[in-house]
N, C-alpha and C positions, 0 to 999 in steps of 0.2 A: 882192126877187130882183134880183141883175143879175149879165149876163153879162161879163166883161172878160179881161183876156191874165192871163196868170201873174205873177207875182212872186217876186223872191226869198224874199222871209220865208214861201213858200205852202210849203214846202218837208215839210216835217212834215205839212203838213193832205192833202197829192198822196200823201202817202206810203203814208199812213191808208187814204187812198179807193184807192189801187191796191193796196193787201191785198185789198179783198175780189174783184178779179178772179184774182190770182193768188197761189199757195201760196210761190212762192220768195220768198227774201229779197230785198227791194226795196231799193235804193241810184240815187240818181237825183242830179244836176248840174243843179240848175236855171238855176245861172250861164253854166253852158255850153249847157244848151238855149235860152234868152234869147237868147246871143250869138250864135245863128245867126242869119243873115240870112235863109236859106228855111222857117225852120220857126216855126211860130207855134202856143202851147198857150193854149185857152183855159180859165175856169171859170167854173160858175155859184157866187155862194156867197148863202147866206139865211143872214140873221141870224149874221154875221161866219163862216159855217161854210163850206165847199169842198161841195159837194152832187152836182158833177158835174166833169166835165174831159173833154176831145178834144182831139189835135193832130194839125195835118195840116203835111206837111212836103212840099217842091216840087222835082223835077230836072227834066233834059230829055230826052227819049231821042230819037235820031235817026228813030226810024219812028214814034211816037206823038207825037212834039213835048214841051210842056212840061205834065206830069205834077202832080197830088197825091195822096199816101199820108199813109191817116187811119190814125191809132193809139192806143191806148191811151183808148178811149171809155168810161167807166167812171162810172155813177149811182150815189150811194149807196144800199144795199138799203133804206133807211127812205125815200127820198126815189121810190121804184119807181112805175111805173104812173100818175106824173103829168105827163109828157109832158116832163119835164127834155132826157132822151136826143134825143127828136125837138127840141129847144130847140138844145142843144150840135151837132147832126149839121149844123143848119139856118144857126148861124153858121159851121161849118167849110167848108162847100158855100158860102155869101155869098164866104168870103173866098176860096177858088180862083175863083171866076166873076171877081171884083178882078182876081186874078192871069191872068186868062184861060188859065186851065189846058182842055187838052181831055179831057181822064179824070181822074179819082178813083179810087183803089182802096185797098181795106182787105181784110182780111181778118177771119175772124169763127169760134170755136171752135162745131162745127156741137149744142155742145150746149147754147149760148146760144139758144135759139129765140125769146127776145123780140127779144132785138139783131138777130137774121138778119132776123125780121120785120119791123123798125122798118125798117132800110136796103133792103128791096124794095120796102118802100110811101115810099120817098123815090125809089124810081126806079134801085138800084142793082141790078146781073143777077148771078146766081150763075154764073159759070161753073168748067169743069172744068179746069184750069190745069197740074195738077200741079206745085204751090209746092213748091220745093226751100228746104231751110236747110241753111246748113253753119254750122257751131258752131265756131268760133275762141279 
């Protein structure tokens, strides 16, 4: 097992593993998520395969300081219930402490109930936000 950043060539294997979180068509840049300078994706892969992925991307905001937003945290379902996710959460949380970020936030579909539980018992708080999206 080992954990490390992305790649270009992981492109197809990210693709694969971000199907099973979600139903829409997935199209992803990973040249252009690389060439950012605040955003960093990692993976675990066994045995040349991609098994898990998180990225946590960093701004500033004037009343909270310098921020990371985790996204797209995704196990593969064969690879479940053996601690991968707490693995990939635990490097993304490393690398904002690096960054001396003072918050982390993610957000989490409340019908995921492993993931919601994995990120409480890491110390993250549910709060009631009322997340707005606007679709562009």
């Amino acid at each position: 097992m080992q954990i490390r950043e992305v790649k270009e060539d992981d492109q197809e294997k990210i693709i694969n593993l971000l199907k099973q979180l979600s139903n829409r068509e997935i199209k992803i840049d990973l040249n252009f998520l690389i060439s950012q300078k605040d955003t960093y994706c990692f993976v675990i892969e066994i045995n040349n395969d991609i098994v898990a992925t998180g990225t946590i991307s960093f701004y500033y905001s004037l009343i909270k300081g310098k921020t990371g937003v985790i996204e797209d945290v995704v196990v593969d379902k064969r690879y479940r219930r053996q601690g991968l996710g707490r693995k990939i959460m635990k490097k993304l949380i490393e690398k904002a402490k690096k960054e001396k970020v003072k918050f982390i936030t993610l957000t989490s579909n409340p019908k995921r109930i492993p993931a919601r539980t994995l990120y409480q018992s890491l110390g993250f708080e549910l709060k009631e936000t009322g997340f707005f999206v606007l679709k562009i």
